[in-house]
N, C-alpha and C positions, 0 to 999 in steps of 0.2 A: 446463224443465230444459235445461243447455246439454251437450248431449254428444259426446264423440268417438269416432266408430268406424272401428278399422282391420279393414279385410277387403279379402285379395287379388283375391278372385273378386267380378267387377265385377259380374256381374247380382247376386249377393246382399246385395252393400254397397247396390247401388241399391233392391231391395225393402227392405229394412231401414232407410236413409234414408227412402224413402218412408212407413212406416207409423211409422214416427217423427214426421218433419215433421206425419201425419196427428193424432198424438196431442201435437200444441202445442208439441214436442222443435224446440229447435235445433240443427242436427248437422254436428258436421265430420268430413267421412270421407276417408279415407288409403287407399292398397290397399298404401304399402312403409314400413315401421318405420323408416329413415333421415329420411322425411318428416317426423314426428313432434318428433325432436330437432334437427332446424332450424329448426319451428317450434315449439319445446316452448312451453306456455302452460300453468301451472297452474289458470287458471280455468273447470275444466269441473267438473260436478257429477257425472258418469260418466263412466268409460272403458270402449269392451266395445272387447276386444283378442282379434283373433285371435293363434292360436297362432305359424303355419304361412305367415310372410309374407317376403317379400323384403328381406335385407339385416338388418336389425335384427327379430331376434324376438319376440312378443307377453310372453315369457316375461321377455326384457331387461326389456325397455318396463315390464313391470309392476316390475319390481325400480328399476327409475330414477324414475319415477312415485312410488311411494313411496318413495322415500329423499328427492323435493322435498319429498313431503307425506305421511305418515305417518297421514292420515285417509281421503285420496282412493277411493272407491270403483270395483271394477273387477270387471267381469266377462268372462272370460275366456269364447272358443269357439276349437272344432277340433275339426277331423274326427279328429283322433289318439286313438286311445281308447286309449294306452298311458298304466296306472295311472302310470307315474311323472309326467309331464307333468303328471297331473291334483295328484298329490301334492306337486310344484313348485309348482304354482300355488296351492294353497293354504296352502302355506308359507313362501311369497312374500306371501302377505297379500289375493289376491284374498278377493272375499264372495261369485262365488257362479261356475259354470262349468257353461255346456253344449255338451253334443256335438251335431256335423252328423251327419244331418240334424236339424233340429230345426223344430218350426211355431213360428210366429210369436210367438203367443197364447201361450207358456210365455218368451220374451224378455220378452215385456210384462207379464206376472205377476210376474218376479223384478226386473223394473223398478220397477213397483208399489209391491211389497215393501220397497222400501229407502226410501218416503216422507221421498225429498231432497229 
């Protein structure tokens, strides 16, 4: 599965690239939202979007992500645990959103789950 992940905080993008890669995932990872719409590319089979990044929002991202592509899969993380954010996101159209902290092993479940 080809995926894109933005995460600001660079050791967690890197353990999450890394047990990605481990699980056959090809992954392009961003730590700032402006990054993303300069290189936009619809051809990912997932997006996991942080919330809480430099410059262009996970929150943006997801609303412009889906206005290219209206099917696109996106799973949204933040450490924000304020209900509206979560209730943005999924009225935005994300499929599925977890809070930091979070183990690994529940990323790759709802990975799983979406059998793209």
């Amino acid at each position: 599965m080809k995926i894109l992940l933005l995460e600001d905080d660079i050791s967690l993008n890197k353990a999450i690239n890394k047990v990605l890669e481990l699980d056959h995932h090809t992954v392009d990872t961003f730590i700032d939202g402006k990054d993303i719409i300069e290189s936009f590319d619809q051809g990912y089979d997932l997006y996991i979007l942080d919330i809480n990044v430099p410059h262009i929002s996970g929150l943006e991202l997801l609303d412009i992500i889906l206005d290219h592509n209206d099917q696109a899969k996106v799973i949204m993380i933040s450490s924000n645990t304020d209900m509206q954010s979560l209730e943005t996101a999924y009225n935005l159209g994300c499929v599925d959103y977890l809070k930091k902290p979070f183990h690994i092993a529940e990323l790759r479940a709802k990975i799983n789950r979406l059998k793209i």
